[in-house]
C-alpha positions in Angstrom: -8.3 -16.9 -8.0 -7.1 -13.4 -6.4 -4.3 -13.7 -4.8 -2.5 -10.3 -3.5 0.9 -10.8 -1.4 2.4 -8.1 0.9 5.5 -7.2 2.5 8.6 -4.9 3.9 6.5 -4.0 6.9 8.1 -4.0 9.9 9.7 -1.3 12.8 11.0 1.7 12.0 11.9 5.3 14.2 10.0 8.5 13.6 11.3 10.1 10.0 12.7 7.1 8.9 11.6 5.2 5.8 10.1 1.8 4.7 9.3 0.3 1.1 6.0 -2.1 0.8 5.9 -4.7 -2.1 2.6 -6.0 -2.9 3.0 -9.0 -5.6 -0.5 -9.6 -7.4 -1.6 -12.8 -9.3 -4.8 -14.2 -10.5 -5.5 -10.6 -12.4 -4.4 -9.0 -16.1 -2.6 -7.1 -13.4 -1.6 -4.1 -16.3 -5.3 -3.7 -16.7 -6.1 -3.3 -12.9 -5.9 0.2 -10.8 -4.2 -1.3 -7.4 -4.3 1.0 -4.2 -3.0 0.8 -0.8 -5.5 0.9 2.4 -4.3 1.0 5.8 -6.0 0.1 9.6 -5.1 1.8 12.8 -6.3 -0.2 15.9 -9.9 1.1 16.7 -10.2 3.3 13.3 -11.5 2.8 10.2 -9.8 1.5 7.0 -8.6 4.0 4.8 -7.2 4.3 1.3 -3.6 5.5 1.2 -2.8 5.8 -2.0 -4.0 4.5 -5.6 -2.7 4.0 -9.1 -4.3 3.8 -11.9 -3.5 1.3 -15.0 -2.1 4.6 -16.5 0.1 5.6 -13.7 -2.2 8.3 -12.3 -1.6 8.5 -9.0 -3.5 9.8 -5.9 -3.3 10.2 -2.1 -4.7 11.0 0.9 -3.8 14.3 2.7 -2.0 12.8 5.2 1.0 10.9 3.1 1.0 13.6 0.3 4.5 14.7 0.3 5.7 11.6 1.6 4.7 8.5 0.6 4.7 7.7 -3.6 2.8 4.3 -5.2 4.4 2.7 -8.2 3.8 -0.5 -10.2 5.8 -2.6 -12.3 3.9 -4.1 -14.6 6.4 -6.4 -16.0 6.5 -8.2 -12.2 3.0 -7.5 -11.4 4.1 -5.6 -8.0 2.5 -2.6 -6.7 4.5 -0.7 -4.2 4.3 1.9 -1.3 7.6 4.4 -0.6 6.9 5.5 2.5 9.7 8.6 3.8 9.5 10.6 6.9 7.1 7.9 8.5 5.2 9.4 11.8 3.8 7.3 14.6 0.2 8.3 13.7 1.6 6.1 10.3 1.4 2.8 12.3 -1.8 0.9 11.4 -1.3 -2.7 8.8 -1.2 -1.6 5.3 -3.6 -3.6 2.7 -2.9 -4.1 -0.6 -6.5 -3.9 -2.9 -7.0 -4.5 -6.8 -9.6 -1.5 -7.3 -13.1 -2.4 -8.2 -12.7 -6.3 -7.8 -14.6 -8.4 -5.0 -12.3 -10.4 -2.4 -9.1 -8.7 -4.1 -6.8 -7.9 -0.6 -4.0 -8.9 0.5 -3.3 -10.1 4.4 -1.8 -7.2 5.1 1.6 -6.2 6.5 2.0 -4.7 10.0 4.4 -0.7 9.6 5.0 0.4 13.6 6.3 4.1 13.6 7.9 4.2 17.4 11.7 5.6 19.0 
């Protein structure tokens, strides 16, 4: 079975920065494109950022410039580097194996607040 592991959420100030480790198992992870989704209150889920088995990597406006997804294939860990966090960056961040059913983590809660 799936199973998709997330953490290094937590509190942070305005510009400051957090790292989120997503450890995967139950997949060929190297063969899997992994992506990071995030969830305001009251909004919609929406993809962050997303890596392809390659290392092709994609984001939405919002974090280009900050934020930069990498995997280690060797430890089967996806990760988020998120720098000059904003509040409007506070939502739980999901970890999701592309194009698989039931393949998300349980989230970890990133709060953006002086």
């Amino acid at each position: 079975q799936v199973q998709l592991a997330e953490s290094g959420g937590g509190l942070v100030q305005p510009g400051g920065s957090l790292r989120l480790s997503c450890a995967a198992s139950g997949i060929i992870f190297s063969r899997r494109a992994m992506a990071w989704y995030r969830q305001a209150p009251g909004k919609q889920r929406e993809l962050v950022a997303h890596i392809s088995r390659e290392g092709s990597t994609i984001y939405v406006d919002s974090v280009k410039g900050r934020f930069t997804i990498s995997r280690d294939n060797a430890e089967n860990t996806v990760y988020l580097q998120m720098n000059s966090l904003k509040p409007e960056d506070t939502a739980v961040y999901y970890c999701h194996a592309e194009y698989l059913p039931n393949a998300w983590g349980q989230g970890t809660q990133v709060t953006v607040s002086s």
